[in-house]
SERO-4910 file (N, C-alpha, C, O; in steps of 0.05 Angstrom, whole numbers):
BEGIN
 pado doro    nc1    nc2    nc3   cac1   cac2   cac3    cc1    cc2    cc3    oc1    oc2    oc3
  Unk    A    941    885   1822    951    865   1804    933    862   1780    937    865   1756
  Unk    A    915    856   1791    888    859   1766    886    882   1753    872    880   1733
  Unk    A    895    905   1756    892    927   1736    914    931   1726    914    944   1705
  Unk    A    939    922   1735    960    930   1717    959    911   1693    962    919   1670
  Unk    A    954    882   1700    947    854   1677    934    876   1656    945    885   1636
  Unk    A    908    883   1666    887    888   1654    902    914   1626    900    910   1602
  Unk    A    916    939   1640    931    960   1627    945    941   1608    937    944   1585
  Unk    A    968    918   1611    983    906   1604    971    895   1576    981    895   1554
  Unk    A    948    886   1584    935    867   1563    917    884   1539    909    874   1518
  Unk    A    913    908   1548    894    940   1531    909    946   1510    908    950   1486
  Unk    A    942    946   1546    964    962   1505    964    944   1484    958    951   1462
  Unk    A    972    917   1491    980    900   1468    968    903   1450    977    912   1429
  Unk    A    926    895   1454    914    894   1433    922    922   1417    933    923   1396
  Unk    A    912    948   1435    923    968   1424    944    975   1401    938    988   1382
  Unk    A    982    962   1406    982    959   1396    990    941   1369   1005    947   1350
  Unk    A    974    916   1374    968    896   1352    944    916   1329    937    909   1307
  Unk    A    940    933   1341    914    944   1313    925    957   1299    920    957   1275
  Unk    A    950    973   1312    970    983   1295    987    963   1277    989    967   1253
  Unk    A    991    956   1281   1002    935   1268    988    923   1247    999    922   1225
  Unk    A    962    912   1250    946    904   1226    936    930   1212    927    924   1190
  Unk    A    933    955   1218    926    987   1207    959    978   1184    953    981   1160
  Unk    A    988    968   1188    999    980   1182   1005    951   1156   1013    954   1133
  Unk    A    999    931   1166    998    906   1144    964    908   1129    957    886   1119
  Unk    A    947    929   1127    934    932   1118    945    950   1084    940    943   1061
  Unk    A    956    968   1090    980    989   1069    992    969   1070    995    973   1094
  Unk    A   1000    955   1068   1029    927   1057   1010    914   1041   1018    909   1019
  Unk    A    983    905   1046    964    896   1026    957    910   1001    959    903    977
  Unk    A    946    938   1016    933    954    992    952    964    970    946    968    946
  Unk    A    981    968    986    995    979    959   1010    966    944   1023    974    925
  Unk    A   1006    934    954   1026    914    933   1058    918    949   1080    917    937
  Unk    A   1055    923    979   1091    928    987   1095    896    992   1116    886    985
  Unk    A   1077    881   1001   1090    853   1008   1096    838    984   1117    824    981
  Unk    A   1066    842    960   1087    825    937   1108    835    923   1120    818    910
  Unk    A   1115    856    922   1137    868    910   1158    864    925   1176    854    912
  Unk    A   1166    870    960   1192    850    977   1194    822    966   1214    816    952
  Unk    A   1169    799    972   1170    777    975   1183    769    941   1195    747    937
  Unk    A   1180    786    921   1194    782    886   1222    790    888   1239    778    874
  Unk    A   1228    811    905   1253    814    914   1270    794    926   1291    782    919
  Unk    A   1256    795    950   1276    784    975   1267    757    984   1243    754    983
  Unk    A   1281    738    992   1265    716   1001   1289    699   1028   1287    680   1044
  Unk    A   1306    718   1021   1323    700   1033   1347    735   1053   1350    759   1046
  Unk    A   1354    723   1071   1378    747   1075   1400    749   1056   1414    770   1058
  Unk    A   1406    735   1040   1425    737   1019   1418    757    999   1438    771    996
  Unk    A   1398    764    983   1375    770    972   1367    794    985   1358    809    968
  Unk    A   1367    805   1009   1357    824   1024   1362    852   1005   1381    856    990
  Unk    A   1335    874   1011   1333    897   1002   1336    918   1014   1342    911   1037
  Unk    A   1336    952   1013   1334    971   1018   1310    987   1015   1300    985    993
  Unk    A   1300    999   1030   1279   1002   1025   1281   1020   1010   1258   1029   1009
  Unk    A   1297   1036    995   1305   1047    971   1298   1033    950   1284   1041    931
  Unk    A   1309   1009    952   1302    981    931   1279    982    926   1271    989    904
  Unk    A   1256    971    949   1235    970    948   1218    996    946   1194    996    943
  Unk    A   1228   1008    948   1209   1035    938   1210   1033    907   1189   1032    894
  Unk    A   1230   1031    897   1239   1042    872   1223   1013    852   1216   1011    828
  Unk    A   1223   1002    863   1198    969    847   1172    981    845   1154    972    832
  Unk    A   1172   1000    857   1135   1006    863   1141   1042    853   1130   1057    870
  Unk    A   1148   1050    841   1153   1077    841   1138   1091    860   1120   1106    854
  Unk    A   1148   1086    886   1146   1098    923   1167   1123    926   1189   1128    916
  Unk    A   1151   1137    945   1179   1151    963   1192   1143    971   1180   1133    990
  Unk    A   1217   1136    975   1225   1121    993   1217   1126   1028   1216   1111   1048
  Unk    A   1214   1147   1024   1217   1155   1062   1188   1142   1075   1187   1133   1098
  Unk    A   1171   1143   1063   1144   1139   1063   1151   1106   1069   1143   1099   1091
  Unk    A   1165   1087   1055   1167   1065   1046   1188   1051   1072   1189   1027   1079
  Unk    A   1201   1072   1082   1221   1062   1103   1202   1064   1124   1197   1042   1133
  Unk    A   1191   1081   1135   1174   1083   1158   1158   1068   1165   1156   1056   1186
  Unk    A   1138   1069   1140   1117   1037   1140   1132   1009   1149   1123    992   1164
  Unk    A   1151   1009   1139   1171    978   1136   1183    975   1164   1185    952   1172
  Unk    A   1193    997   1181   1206   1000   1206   1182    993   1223   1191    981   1243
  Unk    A   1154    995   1225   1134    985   1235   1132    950   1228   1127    932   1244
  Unk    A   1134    950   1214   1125    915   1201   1153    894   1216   1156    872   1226
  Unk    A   1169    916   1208   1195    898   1229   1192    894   1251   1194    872   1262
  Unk    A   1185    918   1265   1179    918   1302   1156    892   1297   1162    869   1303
  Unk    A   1134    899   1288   1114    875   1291   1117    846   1288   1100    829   1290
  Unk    A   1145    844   1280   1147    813   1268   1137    798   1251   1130    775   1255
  Unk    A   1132    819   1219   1117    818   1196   1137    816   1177   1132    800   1159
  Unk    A   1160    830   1176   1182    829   1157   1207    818   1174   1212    822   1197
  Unk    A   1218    805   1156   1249    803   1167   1267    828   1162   1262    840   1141
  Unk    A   1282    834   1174   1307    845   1183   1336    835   1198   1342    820   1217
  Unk    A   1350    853   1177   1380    851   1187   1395    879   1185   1391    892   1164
  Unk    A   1410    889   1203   1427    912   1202   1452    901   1176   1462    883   1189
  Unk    A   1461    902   1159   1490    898   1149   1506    913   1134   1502    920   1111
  Unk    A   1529    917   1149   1546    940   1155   1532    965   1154   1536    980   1134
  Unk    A   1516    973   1175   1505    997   1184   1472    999   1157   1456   1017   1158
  Unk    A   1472    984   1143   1449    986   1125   1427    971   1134   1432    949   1143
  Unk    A   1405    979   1134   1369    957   1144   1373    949   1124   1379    963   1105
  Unk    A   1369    917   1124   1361    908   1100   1337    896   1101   1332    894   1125
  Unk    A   1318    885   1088   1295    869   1084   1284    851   1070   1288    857   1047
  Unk    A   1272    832   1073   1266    805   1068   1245    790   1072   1234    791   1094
  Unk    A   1233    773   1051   1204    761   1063   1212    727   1064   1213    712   1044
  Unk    A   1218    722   1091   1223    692   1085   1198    674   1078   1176    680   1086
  Unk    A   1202    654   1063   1185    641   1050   1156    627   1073   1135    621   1061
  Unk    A   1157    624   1097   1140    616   1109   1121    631   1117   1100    622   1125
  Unk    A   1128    662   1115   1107    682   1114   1095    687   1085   1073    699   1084
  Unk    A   1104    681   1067   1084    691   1038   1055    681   1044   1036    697   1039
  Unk    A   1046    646   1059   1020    636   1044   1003    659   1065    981    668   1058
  Unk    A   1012    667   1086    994    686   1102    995    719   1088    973    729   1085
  Unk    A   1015    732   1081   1021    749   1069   1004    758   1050    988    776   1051
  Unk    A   1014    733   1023   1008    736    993    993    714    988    997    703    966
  Unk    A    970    700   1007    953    681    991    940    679    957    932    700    946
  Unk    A    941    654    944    919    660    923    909    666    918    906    676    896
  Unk    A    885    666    948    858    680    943    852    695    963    868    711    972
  Unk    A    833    694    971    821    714    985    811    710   1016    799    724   1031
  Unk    A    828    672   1021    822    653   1047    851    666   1062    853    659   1086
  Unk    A    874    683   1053    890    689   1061    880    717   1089    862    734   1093
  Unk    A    906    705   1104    896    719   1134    896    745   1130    877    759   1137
  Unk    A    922    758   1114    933    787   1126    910    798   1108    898    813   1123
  Unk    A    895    798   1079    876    803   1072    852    810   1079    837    821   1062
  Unk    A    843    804   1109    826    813   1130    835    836   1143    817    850   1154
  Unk    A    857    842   1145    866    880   1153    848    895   1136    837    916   1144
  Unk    A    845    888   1118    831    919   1099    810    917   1113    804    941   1115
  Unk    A    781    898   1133    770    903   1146    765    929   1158    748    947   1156
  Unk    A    788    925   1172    789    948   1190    804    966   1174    789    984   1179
  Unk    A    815    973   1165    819    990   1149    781   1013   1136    778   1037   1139
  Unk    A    765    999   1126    745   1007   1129    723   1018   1155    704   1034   1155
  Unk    A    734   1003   1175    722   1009   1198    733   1032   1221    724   1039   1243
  Unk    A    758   1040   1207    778   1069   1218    763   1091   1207    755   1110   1220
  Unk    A    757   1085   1171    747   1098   1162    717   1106   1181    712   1127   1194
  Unk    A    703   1084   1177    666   1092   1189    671   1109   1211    657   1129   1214
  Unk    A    696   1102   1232    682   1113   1250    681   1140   1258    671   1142   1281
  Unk    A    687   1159   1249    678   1194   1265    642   1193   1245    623   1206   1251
  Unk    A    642   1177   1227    608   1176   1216    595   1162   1236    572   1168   1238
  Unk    A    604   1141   1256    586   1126   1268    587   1137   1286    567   1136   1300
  Unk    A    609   1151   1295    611   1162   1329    585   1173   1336    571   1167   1355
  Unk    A    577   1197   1311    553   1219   1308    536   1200   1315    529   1202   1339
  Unk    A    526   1181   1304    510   1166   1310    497   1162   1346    474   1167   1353
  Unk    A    516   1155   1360    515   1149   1391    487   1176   1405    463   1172   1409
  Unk    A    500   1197   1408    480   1211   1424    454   1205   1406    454   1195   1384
  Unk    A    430   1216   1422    404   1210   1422    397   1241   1401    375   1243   1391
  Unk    A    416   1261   1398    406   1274   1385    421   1282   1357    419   1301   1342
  Unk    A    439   1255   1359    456   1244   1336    430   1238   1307    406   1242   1306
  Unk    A    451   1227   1287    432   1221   1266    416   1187   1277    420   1176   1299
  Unk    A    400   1179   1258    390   1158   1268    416   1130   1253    419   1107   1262
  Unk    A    426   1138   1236    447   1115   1232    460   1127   1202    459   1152   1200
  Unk    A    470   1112   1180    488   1120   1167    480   1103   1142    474   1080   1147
  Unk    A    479   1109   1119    474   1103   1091    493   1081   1085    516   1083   1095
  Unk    A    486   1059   1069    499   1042   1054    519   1055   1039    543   1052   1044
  Unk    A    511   1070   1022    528   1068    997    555   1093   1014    574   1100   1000
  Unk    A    552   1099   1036    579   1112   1049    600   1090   1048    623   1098   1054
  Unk    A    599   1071   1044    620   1038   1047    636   1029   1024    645   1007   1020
  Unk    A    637   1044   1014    648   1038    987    670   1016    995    657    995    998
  Unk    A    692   1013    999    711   1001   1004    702    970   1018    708    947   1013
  Unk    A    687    983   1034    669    961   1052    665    929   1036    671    905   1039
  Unk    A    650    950   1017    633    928    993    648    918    976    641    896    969
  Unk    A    675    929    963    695    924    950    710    899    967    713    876    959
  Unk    A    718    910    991    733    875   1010    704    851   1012    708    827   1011
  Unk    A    679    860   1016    664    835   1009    658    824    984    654    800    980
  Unk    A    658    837    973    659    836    938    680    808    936    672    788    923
  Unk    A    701    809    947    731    795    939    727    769    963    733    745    963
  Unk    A    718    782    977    714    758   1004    697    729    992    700    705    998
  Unk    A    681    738    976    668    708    968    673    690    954    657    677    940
  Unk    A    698    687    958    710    666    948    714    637    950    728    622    937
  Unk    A    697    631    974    696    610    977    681    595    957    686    572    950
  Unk    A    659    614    948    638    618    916    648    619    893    637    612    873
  Unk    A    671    629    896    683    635    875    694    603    858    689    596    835
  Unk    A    710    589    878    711    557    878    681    538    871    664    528    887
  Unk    A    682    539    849    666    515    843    663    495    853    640    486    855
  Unk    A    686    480    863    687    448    886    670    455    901    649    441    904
  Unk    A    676    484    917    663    490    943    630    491    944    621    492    967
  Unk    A    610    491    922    595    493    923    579    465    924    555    467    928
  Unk    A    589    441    921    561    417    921    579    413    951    567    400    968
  Unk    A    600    419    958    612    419    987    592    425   1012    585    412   1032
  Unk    A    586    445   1003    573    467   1024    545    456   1018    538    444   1038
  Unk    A    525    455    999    511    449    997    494    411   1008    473    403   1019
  Unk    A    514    400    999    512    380   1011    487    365   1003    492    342    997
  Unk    A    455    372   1002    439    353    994    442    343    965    442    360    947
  Unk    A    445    319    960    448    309    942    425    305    917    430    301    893
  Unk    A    392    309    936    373    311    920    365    336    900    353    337    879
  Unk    A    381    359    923    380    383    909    405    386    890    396    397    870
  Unk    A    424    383    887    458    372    876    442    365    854    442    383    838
  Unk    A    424    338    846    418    327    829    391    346    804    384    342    781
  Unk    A    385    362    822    358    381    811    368    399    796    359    406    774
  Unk    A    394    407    809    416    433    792    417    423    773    409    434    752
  Unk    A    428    392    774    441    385    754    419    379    731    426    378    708
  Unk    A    399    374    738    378    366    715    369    395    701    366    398    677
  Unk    A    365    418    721    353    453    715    340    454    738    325    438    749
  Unk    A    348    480    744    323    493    762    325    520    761    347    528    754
  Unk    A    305    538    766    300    566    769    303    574    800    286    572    819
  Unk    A    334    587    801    348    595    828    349    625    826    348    635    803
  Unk    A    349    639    844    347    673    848    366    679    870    376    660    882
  Unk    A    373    698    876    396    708    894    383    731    900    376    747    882
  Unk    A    379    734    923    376    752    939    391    768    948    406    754    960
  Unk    A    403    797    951    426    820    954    439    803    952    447    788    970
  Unk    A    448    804    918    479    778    913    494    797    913    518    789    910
  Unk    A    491    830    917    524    836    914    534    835    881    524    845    860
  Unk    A    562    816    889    576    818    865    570    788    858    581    775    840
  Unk    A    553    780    871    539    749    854    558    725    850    555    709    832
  Unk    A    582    723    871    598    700    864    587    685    868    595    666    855
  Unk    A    562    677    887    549    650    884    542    638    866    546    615    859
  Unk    A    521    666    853    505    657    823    521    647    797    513    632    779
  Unk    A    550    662    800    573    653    773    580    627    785    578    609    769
  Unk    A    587    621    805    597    602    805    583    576    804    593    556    794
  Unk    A    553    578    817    547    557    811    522    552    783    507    534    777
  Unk    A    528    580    769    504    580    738    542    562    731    541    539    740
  Unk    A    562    568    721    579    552    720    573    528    726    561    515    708
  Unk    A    578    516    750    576    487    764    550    478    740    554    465    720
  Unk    A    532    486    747    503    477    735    492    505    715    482    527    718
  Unk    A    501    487    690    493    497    657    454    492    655    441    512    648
  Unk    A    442    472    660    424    466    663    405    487    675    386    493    661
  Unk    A    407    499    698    401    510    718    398    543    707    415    554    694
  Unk    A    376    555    714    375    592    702    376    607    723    357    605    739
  Unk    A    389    618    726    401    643    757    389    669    753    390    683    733
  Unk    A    379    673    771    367    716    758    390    722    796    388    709    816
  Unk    A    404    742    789    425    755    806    398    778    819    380    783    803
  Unk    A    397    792    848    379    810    842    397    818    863    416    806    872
  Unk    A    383    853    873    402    875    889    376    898    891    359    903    874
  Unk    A    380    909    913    366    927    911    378    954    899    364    973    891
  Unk    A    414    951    899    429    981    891    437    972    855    451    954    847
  Unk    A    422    990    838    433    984    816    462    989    810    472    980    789
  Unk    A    474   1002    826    503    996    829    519    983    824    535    980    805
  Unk    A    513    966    857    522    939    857    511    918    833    528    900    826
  Unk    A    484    918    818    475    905    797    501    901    778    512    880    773
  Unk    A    508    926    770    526    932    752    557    921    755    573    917    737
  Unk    A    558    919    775    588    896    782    576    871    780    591    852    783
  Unk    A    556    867    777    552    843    788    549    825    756    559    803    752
  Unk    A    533    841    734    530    843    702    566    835    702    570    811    696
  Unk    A    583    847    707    607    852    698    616    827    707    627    818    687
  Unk    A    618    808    726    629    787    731    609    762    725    615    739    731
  Unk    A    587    768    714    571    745    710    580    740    672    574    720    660
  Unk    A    596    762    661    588    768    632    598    740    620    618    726    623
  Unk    A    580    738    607    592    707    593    571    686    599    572    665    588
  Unk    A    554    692    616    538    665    631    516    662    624    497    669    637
  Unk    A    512    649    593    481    652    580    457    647    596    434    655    590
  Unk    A    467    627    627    441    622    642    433    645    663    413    644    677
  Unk    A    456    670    664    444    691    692    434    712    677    446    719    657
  Unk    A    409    723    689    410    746    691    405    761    708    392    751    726
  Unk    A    411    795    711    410    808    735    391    831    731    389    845    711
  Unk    A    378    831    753    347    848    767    343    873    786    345    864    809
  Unk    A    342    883    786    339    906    807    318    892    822    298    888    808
  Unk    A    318    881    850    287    870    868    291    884    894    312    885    908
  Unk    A    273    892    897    272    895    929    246    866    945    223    861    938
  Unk    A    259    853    966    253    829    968    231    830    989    219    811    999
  Unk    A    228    850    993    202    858   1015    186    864   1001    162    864   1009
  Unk    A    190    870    979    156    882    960    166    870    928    178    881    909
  Unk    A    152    839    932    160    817    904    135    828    890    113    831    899
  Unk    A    149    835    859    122    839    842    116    814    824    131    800    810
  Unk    A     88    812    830     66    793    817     82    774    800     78    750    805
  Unk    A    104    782    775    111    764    763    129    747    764    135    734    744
  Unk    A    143    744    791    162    735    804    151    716    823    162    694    821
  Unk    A    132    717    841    113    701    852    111    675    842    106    671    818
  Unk    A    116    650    863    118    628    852    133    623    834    121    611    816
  Unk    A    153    627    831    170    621    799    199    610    812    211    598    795
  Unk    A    210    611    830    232    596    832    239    567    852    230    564    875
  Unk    A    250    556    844    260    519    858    274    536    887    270    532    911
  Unk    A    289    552    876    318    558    902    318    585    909    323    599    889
  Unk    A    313    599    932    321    626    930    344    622    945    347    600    956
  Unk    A    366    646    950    394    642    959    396    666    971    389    685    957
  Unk    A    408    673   1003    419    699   1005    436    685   1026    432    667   1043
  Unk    A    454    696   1019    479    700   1026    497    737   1048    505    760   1043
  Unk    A    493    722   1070    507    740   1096    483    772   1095    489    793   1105
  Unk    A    465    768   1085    445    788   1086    431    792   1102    428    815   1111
  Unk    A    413    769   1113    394    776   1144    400    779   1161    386    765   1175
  Unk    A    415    790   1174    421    809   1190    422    832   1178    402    845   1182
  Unk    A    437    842   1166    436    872   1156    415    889   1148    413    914   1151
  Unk    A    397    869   1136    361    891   1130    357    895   1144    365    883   1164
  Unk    A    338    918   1144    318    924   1172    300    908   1171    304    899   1194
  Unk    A    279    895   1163    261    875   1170    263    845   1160    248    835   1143
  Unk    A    284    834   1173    289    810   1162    267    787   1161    271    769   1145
  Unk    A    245    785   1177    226    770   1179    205    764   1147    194    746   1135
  Unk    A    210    800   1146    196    813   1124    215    796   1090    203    785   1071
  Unk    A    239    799   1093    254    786   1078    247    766   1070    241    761   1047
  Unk    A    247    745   1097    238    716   1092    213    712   1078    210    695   1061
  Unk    A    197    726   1085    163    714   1073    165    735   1051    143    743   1043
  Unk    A    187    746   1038    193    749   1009    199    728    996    188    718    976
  Unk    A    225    720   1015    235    691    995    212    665    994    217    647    978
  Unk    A    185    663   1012    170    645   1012    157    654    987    155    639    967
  Unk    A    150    673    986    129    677    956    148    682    937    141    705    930
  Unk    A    171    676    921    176    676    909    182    640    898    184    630    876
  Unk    A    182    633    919    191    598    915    156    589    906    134    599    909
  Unk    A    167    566    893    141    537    891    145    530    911    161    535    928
  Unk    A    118    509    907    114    497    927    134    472    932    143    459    913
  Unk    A    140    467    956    160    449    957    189    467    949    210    453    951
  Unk    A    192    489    944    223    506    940    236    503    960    229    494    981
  Unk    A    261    513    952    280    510    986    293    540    984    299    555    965
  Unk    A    294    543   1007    312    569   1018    343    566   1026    351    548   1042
  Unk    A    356    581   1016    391    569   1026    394    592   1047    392    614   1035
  Unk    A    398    595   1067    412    621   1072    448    610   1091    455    590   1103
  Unk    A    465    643   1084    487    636   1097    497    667   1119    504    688   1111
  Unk    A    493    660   1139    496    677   1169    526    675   1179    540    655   1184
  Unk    A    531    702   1182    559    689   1209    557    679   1236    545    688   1255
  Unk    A    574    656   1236    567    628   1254    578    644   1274    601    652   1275
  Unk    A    553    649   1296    566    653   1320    536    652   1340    516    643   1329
  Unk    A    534    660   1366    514    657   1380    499    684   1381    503    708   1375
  Unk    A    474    665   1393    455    686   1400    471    705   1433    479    729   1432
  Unk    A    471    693   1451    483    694   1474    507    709   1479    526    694   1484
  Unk    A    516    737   1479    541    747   1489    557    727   1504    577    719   1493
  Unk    A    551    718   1524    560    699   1544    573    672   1532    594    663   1539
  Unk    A    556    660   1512    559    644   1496    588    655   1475    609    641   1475
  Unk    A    588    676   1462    604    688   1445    631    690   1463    647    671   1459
  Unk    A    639    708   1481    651    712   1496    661    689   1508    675    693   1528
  Unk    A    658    671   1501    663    645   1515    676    621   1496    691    603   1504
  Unk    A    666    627   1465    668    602   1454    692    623   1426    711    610   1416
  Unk    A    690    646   1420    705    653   1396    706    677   1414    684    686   1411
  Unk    A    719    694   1430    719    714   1443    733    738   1426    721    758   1419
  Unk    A    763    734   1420    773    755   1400    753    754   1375    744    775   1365
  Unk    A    747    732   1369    732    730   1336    711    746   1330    703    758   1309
  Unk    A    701    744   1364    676    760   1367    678    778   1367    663    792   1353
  Unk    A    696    788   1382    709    823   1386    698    830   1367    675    839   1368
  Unk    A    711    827   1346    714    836   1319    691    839   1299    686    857   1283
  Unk    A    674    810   1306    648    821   1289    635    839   1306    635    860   1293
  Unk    A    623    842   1331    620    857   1343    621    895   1338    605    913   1341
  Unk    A    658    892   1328    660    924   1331    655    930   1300    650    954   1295
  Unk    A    655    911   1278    648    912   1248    617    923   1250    607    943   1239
  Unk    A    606    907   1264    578    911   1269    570    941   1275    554    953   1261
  Unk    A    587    954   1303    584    974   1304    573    996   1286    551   1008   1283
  Unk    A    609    994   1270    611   1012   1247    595   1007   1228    587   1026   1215
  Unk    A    582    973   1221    565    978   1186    539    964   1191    519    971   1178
  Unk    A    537    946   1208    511    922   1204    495    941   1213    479    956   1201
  Unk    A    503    939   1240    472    965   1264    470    990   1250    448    994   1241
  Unk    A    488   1009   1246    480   1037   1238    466   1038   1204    449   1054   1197
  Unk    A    478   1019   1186    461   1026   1159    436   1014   1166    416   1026   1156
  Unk    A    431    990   1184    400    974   1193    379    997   1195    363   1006   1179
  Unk    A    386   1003   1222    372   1027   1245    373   1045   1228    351   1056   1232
  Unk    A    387   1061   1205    377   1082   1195    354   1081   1181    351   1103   1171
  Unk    A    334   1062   1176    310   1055   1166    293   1060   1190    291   1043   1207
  Unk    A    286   1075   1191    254   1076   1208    250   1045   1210    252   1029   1191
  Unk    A    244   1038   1239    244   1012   1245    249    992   1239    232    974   1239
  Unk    A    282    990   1231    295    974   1228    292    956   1254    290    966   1276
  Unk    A    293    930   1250    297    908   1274    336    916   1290    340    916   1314
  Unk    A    357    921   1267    382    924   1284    380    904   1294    367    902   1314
  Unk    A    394    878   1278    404    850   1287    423    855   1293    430    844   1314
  Unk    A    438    867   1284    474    874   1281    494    841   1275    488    820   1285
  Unk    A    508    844   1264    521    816   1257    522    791   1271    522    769   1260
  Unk    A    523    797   1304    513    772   1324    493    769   1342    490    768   1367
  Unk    A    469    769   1305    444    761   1325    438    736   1328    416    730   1337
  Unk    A    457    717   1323    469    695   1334    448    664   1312    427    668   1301
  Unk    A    463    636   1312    451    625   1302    419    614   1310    399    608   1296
  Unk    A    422    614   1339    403    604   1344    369    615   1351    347    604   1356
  Unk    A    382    645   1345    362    663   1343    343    654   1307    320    647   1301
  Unk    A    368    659   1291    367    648   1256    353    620   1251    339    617   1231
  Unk    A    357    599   1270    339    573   1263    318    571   1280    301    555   1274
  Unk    A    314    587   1302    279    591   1305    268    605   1288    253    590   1275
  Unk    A    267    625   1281    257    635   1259    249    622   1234    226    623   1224
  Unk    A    273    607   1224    274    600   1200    252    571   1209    236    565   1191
  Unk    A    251    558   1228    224    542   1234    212    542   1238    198    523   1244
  Unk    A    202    581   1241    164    586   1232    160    580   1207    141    568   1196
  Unk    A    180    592   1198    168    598   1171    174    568   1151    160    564   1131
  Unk    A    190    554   1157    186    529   1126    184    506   1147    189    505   1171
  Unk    A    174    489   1128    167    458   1143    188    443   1150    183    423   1164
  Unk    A    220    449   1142    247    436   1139    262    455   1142    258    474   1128
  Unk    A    285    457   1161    311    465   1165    325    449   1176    322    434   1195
  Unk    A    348    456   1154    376    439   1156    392    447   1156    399    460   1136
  Unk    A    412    445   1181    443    460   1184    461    441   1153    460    417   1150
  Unk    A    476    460   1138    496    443   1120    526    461   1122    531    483   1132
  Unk    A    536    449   1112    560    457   1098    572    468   1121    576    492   1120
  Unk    A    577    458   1136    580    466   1163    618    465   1171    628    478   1189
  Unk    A    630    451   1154    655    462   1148    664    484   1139    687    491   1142
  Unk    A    643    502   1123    649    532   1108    633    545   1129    615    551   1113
  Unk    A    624    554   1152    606    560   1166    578    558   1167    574    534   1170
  Unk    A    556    571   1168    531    578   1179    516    580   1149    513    600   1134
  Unk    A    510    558   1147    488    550   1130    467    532   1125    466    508   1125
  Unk    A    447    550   1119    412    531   1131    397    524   1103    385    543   1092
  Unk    A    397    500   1090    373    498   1075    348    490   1084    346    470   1097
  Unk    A    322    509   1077    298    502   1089    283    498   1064    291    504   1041
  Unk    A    254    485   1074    240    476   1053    210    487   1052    199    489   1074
  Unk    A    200    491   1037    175    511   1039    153    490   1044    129    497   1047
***
């Protein structure tokens, strides 16, 4: 009985991945907003001829994909008089076609990147495999986090999340804030925005990513952006900032400890540290228990990108994405005299104080 449950319950997820593999292409190629401009109603209903021909598609390509999304209970369908027709009723768009980037089906491209990693990570496994796998192989990776920070992107969201009011008030008077692997820096735009007063330096170790990051800050007389590596701060950076900021990064370096007593010598005295972690446990048992699918998922993300770009550093620590919070606030209470859980509605975020 227990193993057939068990078989029973393998295929589904199985195939539910197909299914999000296949509303991942309904994202990337614009098929859901181009139905949902079409069709909204069965009256209204299309051909996937129709809808091919909005998107200059194959059609055949366009019917196959769509005959999947039907089985899954992602599109509507009706046979009439021997024709499929199709339709996006209106209660599926806010999941579909969100505003931004808080929309569900928008998390398929996830895995969509993580189909990709894996015959690179597989190599990885044996012992006489490589030792792990290069950052900049993620392209796509970095592109869906790129878009993911949107919660940053919202201006409200930031004295939200932040929450101390004494620090709220410091922005607002000026202060000298730094960002640590900002990426594409939606923190730093959004809140050199929020707070005009306030001077932001964006920093990255990939001049790359720098360069997207120039590109969405352009306009913001208070940022500018740095090439730093935060394990080896040079002399003129030392002591010079109120706030350092990283955002979903310690875990992913290889010496995150090393990180932190970057961000200490870069702060004054009395500076604060922000950091933001994915909220989950130190404890498998704990995980497995309290967010279990959620976990799945960071878990097998981890696989494919946190652990193997970590560990390819000659002694990398390999936190991998759930090295849990409570591992994150011992730590963070060697090192500063103050930690404080905030913003705890937007997840896993600690201001500490030097």
């Amino acid at each position: 009985m227990a193993a057939e449950k068990f078989m029973q319950e393998l295929g589904v997820t199985i195939h539910h991945g197909g299914i999000a593999l296949g509303v991942s292409v309904g994202v990337k190629l614009g098929l859901f907003q181009s139905l949902a401009q079409l069709a909204q109603s069965k009256d209204t209903a299309v051909t996937s001829q129709q809808l091919a021909d909005s998107l200059d598609f194959k059609e055949r390509y366009v019917r196959e994909w769509i005959g999947g999304m039907v089985c899954g209970n992602v599109v509507d369908h009706e046979e009439i008089d021997g024709v499929n027709k199709y339709w996006l009723e209106p209660y599926r768009l806010p999941t579909l076609l969100g505003t931004d980037m808080e929309w569900v089906a928008c998390y398929s491209e996830i895995l969509r990147c993580a189909f990709a990693a894996a015959p690179m990570v597989e190599k990885c496994f044996p012992n006489s495999g490589p030792r792990g796998t290069e950052v900049d192989a993620y392209d796509d990776l970095h592109e869906f986090l790129r878009k993911r920070a949107v919660r940053w992107q919202k201006a409200e969201n930031c004295k939200l999340i932040l929450e101390d009011e004494h620090l709220l008030a410091k922005l607002e008077a000026g202060l000298q804030v730094l960002e640590l692997g900002c990426g594409a820096a939606a923190p730093t735009k959004a809140m050199a925005t929020l707070f005009p007063n306030s001077t932001f330096v964006a920093s990255d170790l990939s001049e790359s990513v720098l360069e997207g990051a120039k590109a969405d800050c352009e306009g913001l007389s208070n940022v500018t952006c740095r090439t730093l590596d935060a394990c080896n701060i040079p002399a003129d950076l030392a002591g010079q900032f109120d706030l350092v900021m990283l955002f979903d990064v310690y875990h992913d370096v290889p010496q995150p400890q090393t990180l932190v007593d970057g961000a200490l010598n870069l702060l004054k005295s009395g500076g604060q540290f922000f950091m933001n972690e994915i909220d989950v446990h130190e404890r498998l048992t704990d995980n497995k228990n309290n967010k279990g699918i959620v976990s799945a998922l960071y878990y097998t993300i981890s696989t494919m990108y946190c652990l193997p770009t970590c560990i390819n550093t000659p002694g990398g620590e390999g936190l991998g994405a759930c090295g849990g919070k409570e591992l994150y606030e011992r730590r963070l209470k060697r090192s500063f005299t103050k930690v404080t859980r905030v913003g705890e509605k937007f997840g896993l975020y600690f201001l500490c104080t030097k």
